[in-house]
C-alpha positions in Angstrom: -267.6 -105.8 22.0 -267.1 -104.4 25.8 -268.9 -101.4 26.4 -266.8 -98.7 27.5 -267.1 -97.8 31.2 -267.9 -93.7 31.5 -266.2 -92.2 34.6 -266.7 -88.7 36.3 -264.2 -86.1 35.5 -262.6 -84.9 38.9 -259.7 -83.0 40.1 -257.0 -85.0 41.4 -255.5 -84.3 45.1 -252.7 -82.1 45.7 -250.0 -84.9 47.0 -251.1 -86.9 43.8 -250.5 -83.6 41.3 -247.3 -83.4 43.1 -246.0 -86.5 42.4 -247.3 -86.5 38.7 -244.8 -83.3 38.4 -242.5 -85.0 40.4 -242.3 -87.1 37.6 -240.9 -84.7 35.5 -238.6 -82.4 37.6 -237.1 -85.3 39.6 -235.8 -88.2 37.4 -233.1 -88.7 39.9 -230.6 -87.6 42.7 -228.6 -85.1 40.4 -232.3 -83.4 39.5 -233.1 -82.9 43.5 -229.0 -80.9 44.0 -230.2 -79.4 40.5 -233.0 -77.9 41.6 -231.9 -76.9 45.4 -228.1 -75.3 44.3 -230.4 -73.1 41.1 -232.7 -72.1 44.5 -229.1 -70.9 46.3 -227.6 -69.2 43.3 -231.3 -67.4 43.0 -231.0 -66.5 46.3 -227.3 -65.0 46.0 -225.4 -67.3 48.1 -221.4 -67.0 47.8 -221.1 -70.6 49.3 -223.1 -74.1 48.2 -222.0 -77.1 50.2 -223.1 -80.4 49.0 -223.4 -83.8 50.9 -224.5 -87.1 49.2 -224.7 -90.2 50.9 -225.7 -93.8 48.9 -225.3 -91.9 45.5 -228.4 -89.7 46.9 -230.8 -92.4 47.7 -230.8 -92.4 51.8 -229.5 -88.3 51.6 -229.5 -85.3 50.0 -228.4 -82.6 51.5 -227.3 -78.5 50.1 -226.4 -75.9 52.6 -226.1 -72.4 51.1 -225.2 -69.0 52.9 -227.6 -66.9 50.4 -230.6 -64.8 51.6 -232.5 -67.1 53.2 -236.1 -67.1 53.7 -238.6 -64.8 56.0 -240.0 -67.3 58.9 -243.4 -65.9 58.1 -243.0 -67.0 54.2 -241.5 -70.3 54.5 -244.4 -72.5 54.8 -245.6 -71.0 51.0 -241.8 -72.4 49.8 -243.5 -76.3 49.9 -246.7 -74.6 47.9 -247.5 -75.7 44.1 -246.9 -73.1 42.1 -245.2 -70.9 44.8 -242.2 -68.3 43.4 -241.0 -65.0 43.9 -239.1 -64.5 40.9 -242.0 -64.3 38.4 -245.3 -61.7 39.2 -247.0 -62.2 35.8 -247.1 -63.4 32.0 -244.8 -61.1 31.0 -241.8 -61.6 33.4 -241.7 -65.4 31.3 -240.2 -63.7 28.9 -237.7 -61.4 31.1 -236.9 -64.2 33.2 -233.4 -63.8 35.0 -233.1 -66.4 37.5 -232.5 -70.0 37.2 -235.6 -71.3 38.7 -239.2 -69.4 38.1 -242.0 -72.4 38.1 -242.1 -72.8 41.9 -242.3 -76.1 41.7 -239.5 -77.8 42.9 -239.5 -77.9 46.5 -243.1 -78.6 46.0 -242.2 -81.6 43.9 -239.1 -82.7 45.6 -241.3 -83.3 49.0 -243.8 -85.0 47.4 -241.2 -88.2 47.0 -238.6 -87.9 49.9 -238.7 -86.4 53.5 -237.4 -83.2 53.5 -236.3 -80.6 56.2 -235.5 -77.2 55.6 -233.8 -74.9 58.1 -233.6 -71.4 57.0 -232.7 -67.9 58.4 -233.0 -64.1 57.0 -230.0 -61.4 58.3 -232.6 -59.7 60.0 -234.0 -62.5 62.3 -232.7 -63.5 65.3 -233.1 -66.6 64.7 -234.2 -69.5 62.2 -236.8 -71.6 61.4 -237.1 -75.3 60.7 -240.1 -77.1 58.6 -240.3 -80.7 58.0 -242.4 -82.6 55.7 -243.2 -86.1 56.0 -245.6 -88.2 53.7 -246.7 -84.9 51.8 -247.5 -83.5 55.4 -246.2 -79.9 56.4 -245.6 -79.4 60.0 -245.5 -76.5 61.8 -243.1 -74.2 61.6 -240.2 -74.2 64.6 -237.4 -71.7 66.1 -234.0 -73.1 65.6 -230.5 -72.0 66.0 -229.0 -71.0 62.4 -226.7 -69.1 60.5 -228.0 -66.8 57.8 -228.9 -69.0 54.5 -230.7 -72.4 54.2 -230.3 -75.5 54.5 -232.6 -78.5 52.7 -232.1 -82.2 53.6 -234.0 -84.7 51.7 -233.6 -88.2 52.7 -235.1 -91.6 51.2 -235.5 -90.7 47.8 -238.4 -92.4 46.0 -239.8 -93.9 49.2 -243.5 -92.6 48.1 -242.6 -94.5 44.6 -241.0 -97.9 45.1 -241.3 -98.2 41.4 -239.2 -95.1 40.2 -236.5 -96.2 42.9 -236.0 -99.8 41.2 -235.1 -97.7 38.3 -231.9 -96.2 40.0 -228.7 -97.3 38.9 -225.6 -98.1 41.2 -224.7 -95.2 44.0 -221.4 -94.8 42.0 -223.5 -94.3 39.1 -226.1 -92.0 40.5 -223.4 -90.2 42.6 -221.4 -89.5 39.1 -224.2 -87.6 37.9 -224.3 -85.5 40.8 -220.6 -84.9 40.1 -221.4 -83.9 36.7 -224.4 -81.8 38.1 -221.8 -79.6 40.0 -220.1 -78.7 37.2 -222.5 -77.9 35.3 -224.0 -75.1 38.0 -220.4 -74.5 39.1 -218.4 -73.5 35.7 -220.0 -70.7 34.5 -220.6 -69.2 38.4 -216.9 -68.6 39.3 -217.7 -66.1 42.5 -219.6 -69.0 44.1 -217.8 -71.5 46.3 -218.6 -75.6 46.0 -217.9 -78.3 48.0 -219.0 -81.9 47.4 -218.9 -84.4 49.8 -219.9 -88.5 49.6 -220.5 -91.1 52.2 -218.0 -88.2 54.5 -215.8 -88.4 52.1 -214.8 -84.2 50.6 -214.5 -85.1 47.0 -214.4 -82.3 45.4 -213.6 -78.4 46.2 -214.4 -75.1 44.1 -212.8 -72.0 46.1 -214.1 -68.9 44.9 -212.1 -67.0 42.3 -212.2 -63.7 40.1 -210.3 -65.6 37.4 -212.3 -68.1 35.8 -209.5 -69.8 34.2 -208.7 -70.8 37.3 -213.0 -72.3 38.0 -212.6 -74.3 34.7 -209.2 -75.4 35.4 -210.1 -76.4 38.9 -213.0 -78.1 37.6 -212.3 -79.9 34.7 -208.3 -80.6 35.3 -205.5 -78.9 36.3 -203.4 -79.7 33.2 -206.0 -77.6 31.4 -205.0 -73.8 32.6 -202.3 -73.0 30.1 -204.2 -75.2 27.4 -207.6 -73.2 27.2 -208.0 -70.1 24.4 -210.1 -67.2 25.6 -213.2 -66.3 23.8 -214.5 -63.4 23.4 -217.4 -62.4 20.4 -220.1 -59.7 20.6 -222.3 -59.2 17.5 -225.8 -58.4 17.1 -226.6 -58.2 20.9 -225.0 -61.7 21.7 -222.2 -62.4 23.4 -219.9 -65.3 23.5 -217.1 -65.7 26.5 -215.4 -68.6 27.9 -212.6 -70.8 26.9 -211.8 -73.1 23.5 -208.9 -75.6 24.3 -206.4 -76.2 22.1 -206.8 -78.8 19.3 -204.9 -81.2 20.6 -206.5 -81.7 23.7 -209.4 -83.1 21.7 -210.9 -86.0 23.5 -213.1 -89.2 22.3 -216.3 -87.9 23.2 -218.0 -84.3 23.9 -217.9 -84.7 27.1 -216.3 -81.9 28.0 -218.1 -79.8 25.8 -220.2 -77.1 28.2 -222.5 -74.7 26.6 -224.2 -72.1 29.0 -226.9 -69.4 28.1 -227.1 -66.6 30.6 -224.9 -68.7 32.9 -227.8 -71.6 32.4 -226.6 -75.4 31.3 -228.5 -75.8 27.8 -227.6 -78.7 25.0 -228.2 -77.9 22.0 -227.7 -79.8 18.7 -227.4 -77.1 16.5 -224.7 -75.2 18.6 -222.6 -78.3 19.4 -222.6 -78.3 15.1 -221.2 -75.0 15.1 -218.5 -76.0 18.1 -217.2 -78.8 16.0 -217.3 -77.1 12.5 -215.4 -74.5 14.0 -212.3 -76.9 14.7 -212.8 -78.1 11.4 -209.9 -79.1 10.0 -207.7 -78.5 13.5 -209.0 -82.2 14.9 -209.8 -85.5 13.7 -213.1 -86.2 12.3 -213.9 -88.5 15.2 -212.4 -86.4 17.8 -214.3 -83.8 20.1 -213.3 -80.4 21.0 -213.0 -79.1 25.1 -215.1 -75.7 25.4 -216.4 -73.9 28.1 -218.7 -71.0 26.1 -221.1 -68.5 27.8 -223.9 -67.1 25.6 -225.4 -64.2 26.6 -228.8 -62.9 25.5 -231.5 -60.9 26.4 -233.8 -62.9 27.9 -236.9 -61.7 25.6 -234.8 -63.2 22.7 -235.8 -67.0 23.8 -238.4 -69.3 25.2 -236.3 -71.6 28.1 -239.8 -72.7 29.6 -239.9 -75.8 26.7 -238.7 -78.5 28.9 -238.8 -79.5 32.6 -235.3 -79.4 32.9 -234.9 -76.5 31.4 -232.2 -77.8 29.4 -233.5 -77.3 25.6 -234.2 -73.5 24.2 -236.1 -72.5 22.2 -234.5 -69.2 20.0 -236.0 -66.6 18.0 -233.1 -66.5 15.8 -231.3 -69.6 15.9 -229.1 -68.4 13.0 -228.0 -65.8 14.3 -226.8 -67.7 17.4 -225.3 -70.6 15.3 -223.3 -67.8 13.8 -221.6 -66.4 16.8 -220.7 -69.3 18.4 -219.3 -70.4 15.2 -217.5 -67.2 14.8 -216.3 -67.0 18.7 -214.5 -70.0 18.6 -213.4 -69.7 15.1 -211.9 -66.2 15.8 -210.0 -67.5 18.4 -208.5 -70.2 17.1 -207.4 -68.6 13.5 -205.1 -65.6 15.9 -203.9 -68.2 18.4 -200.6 -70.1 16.6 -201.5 -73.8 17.4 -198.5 -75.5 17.0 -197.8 -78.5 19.1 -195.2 -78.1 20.9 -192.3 -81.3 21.4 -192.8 -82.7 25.1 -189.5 -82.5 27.0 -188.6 -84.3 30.2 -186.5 -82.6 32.7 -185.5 -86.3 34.0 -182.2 -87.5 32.7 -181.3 -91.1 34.0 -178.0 -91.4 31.8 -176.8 -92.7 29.4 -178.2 -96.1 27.9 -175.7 -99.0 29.1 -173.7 -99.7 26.1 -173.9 -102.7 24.1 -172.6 -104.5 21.5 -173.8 -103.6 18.0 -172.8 -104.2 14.5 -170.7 -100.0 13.5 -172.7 -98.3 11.1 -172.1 -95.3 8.8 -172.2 -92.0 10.3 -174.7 -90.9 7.5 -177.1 -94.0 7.8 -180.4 -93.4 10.1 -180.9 -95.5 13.4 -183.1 -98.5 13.4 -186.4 -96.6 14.6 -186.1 -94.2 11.8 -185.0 -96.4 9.3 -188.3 -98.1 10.2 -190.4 -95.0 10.1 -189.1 -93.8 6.7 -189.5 -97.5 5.4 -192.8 -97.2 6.5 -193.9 -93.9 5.0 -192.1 -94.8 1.8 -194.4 -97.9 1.3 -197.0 -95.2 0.2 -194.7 -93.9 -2.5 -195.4 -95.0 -5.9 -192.7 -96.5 -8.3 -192.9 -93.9 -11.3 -191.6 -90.8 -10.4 -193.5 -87.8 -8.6 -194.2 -84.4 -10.4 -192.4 -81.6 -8.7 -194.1 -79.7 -6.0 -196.9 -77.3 -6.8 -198.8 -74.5 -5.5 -202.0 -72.7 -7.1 -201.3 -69.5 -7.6 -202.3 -67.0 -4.9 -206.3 -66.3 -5.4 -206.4 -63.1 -7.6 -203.3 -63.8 -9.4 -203.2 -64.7 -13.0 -200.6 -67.9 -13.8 -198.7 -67.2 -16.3 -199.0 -70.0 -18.8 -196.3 -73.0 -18.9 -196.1 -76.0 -21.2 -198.3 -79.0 -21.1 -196.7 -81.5 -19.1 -198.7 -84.4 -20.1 -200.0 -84.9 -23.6 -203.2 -86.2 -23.1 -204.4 -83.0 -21.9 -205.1 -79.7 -23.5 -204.3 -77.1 -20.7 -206.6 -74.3 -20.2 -204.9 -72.9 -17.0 -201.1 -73.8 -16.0 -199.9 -73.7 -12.8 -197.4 -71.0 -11.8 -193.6 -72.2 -11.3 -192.0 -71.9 -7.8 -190.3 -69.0 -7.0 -186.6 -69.7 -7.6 -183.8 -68.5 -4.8 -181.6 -65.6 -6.5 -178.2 -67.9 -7.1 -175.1 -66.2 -6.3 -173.0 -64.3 -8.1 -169.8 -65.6 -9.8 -167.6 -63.2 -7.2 -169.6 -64.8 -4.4 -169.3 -68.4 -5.5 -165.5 -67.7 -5.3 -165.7 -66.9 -1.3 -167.9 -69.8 -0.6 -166.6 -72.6 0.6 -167.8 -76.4 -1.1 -170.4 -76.9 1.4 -171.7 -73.4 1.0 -172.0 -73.5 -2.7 -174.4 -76.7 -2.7 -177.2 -74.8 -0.5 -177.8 -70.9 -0.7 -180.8 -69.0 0.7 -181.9 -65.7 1.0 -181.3 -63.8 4.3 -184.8 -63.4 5.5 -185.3 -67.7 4.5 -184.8 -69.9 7.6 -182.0 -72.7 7.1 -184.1 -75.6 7.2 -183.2 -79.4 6.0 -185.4 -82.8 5.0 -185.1 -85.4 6.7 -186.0 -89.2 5.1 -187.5 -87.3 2.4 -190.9 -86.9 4.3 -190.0 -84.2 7.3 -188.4 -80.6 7.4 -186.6 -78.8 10.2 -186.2 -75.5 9.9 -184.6 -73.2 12.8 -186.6 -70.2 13.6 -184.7 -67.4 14.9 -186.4 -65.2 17.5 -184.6 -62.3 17.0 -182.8 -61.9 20.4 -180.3 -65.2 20.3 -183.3 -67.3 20.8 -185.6 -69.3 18.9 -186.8 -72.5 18.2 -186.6 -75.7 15.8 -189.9 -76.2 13.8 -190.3 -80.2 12.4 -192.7 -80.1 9.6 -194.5 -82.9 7.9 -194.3 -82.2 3.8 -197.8 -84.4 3.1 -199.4 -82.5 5.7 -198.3 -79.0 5.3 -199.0 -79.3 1.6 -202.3 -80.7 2.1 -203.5 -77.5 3.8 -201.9 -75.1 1.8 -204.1 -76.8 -1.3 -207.2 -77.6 0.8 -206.9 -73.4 1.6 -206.5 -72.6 -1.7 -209.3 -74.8 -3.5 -211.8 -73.2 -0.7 -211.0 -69.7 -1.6 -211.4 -70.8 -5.4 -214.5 -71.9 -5.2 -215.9 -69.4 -2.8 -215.3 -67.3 -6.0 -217.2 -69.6 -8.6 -216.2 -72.6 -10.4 -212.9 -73.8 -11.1 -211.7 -73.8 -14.5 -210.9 -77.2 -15.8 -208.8 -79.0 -18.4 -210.6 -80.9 -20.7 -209.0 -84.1 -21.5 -208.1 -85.6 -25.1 -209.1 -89.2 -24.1 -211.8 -88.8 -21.7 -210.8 -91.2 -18.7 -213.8 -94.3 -18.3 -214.0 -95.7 -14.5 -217.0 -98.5 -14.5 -219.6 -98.2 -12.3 -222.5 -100.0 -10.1 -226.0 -98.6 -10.1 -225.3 -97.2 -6.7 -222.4 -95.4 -7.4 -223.9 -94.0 -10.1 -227.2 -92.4 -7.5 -224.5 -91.3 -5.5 -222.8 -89.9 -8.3 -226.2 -87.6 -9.2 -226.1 -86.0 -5.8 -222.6 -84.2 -6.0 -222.9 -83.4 -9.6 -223.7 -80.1 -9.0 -220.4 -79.7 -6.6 -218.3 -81.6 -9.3 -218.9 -79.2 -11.7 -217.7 -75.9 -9.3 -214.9 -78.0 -8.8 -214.0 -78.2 -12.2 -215.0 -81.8 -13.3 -217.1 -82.8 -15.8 -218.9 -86.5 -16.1 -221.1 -88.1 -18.1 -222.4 -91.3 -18.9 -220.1 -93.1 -21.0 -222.3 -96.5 -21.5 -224.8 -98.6 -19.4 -222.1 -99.2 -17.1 -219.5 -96.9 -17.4 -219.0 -93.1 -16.4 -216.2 -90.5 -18.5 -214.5 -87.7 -17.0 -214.1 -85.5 -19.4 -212.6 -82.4 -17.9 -210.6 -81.9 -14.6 -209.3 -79.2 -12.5 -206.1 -77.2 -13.6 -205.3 -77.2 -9.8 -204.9 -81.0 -9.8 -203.6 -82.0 -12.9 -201.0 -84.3 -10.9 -204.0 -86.2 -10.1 -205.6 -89.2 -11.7 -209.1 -88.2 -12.6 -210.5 -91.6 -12.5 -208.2 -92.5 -9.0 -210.0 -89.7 -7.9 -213.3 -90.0 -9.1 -213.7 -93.9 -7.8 -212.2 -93.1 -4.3 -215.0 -90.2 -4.0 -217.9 -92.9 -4.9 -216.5 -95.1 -2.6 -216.7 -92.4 -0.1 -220.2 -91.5 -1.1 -221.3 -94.8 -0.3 -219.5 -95.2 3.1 -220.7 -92.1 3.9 -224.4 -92.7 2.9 -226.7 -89.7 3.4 -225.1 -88.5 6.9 -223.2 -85.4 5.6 -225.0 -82.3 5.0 -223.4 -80.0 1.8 -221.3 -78.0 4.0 -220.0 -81.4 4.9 -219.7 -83.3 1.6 -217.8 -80.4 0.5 -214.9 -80.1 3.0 -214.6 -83.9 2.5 -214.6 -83.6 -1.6 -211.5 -81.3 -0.5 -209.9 -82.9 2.0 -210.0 -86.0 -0.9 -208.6 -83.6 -3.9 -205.9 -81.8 -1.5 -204.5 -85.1 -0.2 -204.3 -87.1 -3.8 -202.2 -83.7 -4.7 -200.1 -83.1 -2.0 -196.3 -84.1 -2.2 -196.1 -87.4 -0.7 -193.8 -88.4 2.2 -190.6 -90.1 1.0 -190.6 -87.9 -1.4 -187.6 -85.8 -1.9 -187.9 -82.1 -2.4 -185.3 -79.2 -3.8 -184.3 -76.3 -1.9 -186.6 -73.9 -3.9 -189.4 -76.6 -3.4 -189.0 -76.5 0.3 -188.5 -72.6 0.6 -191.8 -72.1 -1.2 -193.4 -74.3 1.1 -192.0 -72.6 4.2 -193.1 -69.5 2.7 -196.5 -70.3 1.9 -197.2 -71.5 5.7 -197.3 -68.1 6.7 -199.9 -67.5 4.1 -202.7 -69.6 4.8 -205.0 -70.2 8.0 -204.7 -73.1 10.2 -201.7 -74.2 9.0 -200.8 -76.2 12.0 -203.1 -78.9 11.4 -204.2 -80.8 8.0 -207.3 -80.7 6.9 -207.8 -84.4 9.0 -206.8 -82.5 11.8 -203.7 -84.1 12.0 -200.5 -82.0 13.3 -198.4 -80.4 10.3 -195.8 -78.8 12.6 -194.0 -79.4 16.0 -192.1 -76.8 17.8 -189.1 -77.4 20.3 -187.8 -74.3 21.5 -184.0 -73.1 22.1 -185.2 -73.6 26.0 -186.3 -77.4 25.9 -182.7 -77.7 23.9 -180.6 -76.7 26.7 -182.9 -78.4 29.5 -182.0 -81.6 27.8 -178.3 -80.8 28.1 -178.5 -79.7 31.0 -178.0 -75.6 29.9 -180.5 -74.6 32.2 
């Protein structure tokens, strides 16, 4: 056995401490323009100009017209440990500036040559300070304009090692880019510009409007696109911008959350960003947000990392909650509708060729194939009519049992029926009028290939527009809205069956089974173990008694097992929904009565989101009376 070798405890040199923390603080180029554009925004500056050459490797370089620094004080700026925005213990937790360790400069010399040229308003002139190999010179006059300037050049010399570990300069200089915005979006009255190899690749103007900052940062096509925000509860605040749902992208990279104008990630708030568009996107999409959270300082610990990029909160909660509710908020009062994409271009009319004629009443090719297509989902025997559950609060009034093997404890409530018209009416109308009749205050709509509606939407002042609605999808939410509500009142009341319906089972299904139980039975379903091998449903919900409970019940285990364990309750709950309202929603292909489609119109207007399904699919598109007479050529 080697005997342990015992060796003095000592302090370790200043130049060696510095690079240790280096470690830390500088991981790469975008770290150094992290660190020196917080120092410019600390010191108030209304204009940051960045230049990068190599990706940040052979230069470095931020210019800022802020305060600048005394001549007498500038040497302490390279010091360990050196700050004057923090005096004692306390001020850690009233801290109000984005830098407050006073280590940076100290750290950033300690790998790279820096120079820093810097002048106060009421000096003369400036003074320039170079350090080389951890050395400080001597302070020097120099010719400058209020503000500072810091170029560091060779990055990593001091550590050949952590300079292997650099990725390309396209690379390295795309996570500068993203550095900018991350410092730039939530600090509108500041001015960037970002410059590479000479090359100006990206300008910020100042601006009151920050609209305007996101839009300018993140893409034009974004202005009209972004939702306000706006939340105060509880001494929090939540401002910014939510996009619409269907500028959902394929990853959250556009996804900035800010705490006292401060880039932060945090797992738990991202959560409540994306269960907010529950339901508006797809599962596998991401939302675009901008969202400033402000808090008072004392209320969280952002000395936890040496990025300062992870919080630490004293009430989490309390935060999930109002960025949940911010962005929820504003998208339940903004109407989300897509609207149809028109083109102003019109090239003419397609050169004519020579077709087989056709019926005036039969669809063109393309939507012959779309409505084939849908219709392949349609089953042979024939669909129930279109229902609705009854408005939470309302009492159904009982009807008869529509299918025998059941014994009905709750009925579904009948559509409401359009007043027919009287026999002195019927005698004005002409044929066509007699075969469709709707109320005055009931948009004319019509389906088209049994799976869409469009329905004209008067605006009141000879306007309007044409809303195309999917019947599936629509559907889908009004039930997914309605089951919610239900059961945030208590458990559904069920229909027990007169033949309880046996679906066989593996051992897996059946541990997956266990662990929604519990839910099954709020829903309003009741199994039980039929055999060694089997499973019974022996009750079901009123609300879907057009669905097979053992179609239902194996497509959920199926689920459970895809699934595994990655979805919390909240989670297996929307999707035991999302499962329940799309097995009784009217399928496309389906054809639908007048009354059937008036009550659907008419229940749009009654629940939430109803411009997307619960997939986050579209339910409605809007083309206005304007895009109309752009097309031909109105306007």
């Amino acid at each position: 056995m080697s005997q342990v070798v015992r060796k003095p405890i000592a302090l370790l040199p200043d130049h060696l401490v510095n690079k240790i923390a280096a470690g830390e603080v500088v991981e790469r180029p975008s770290s150094v323009v992290k660190e020196l554009v917080e120092n410019a925004i600390d010191a108030g500056a209304t204009r940051i100009d960045i230049t990068i050459e190599d990706g940040g490797r052979t230069l470095i370089k931020i210019a800022d017209n802020g305060s600048g620094i005394p001549a007498d004080q500038a040497p302490l700026a390279f010091a360990q440990h050196a700050t004057s925005k923090i005096q004692n213990a306390d001020d850690l937790f009233a801290i109000g500036t984005m830098g407050f360790r006073g280590e940076a400069l100290a750290s950033i010399a300690s790998v790279c040559h820096v120079t820093m040229t810097t002048r106060t308003a009421d000096e003369p002139q400036g003074v320039r300070l170079e350090v080389h190999d951890s050395k400080l010179s001597a302070p020097r006059p120099a010719a400058a304009a209020v503000g500072t300037i810091i170029e560091a050049r060779d990055l990593f010399y001091t550590v050949p090692a952590r300079r292997k570990f650099l990725r390309t300069d396209a690379t390295e200089f795309g996570h500068v880019h993203e550095m900018l915005l991350r410092v730039a979006l939530p600090n509108p009255q500041i001015a960037f510009t970002l410059s590479h190899n000479g090359r100006l690749v990206q300008e910020l103007p100042a601006t009151t409007d920050h609209r305007v900052r996101v839009a300018e940062a993140l893409g034009k096509e974004l202005h009209d696109q972004l939702l306000a925000v706006h939340f105060e509860e509880r001494g929090i605040t939540v401002s910014g911008f939510a996009g619409q749902p269907a500028l959902a992208r394929a990853t959250a990279k556009y996804q900035y959350l800010f705490l006292n104008r401060r880039y932060i990630r945090d797992r738990s708030l991202f959560h409540a960003l994306k269960e907010a568009y529950r339901g508006l996107i797809e599962p596998q999409s991401q939302p675009i947000a901008v969202l400033l959270i402000d808090i008072d300082p004392a209320q969280f610990d952002i000395n936890v990392h040496p990025q300062k990029t992870e919080v630490r909160f004293r009430d989490a909660s309390n935060v999930y909650r109002a960025v949940l509710a911010a962005t929820r908020e504003t998208l339940l009062a903004t109407d989300l509708t897509p609207q149809v994409k028109t083109s102003n271009r019109f090239d003419g009319p397609p050169p004519a060729t020579f077709a087989p004629s056709r019926t005036v009443d039969s669809p063109s090719t393309t939507h012959q194939k779309i409505a084939d297509f849908f219709k392949q989902a349609t089953p042979a025997a024939p669909q129930p009519r279109l229902s609705f559950p009854a408005p939470v609060g309302e009492r159904p009034t009982p009807s008869p049992i529509e299918d025998p093997s059941r014994i009905t404890v709750r009925q579904l409530p009948e559509l409401p029926k359009v007043d027919p018209p009287t026999e002195s009416e019927s005698r004005h109308l002409a044929p066509a009028d007699r075969t469709l009749t709707t109320k005055p205050e009931t948009p004319r709509f019509v389906q088209l290939f049994n799976t869409y509606i469009v329905a004209e939407t008067p605006d009141g002042h000879g306007g309007g527009s044409i809303t195309i609605i999917d019947q599936h999808a629509l559907h889908e939410r009004i039930l997914y809205e309605e089951l919610f509500a239900r059961m945030s009142r208590g458990p559904l009341e069920g229909q027990r069956l007169l033949i309880p319906e046996v679906l066989p089972v593996t051992p897996k299904q059946v541990a997956a089974l266990e662990t929604v139980k519990p839910m099954l039975t709020n829903l309003g379903i009741e199994v039980a173990d039929f055999d060694a091998h089997s499973v019974a449903v022996h009750t079901f919900p009123s609300l879907l008694s057009k669905v097979s409970p053992r179609e239902f019940l194996r497509d959920l285990l199926d689920k459970l097992l895809e699934l595994g364990s990655k979805l919390t309750a909240e989670e297996l709950l929307h999707e035991l929904l999302d499962m329940a309202s799309c097995k009784a929603a009217v399928k496309a292909g389906y054809p639908l009565s007048h009354d059937e489609i008036a009550a659907l119109l008419e229940r749009k207007h009654q629940v939430e989101r109803s411009s997307n399904c619960p997939h986050g699919r579209p339910t409605t598109l809007r083309l206005t009376i304007s895009d109309l007479e752009r097309q031909f050529k109105r306007k």
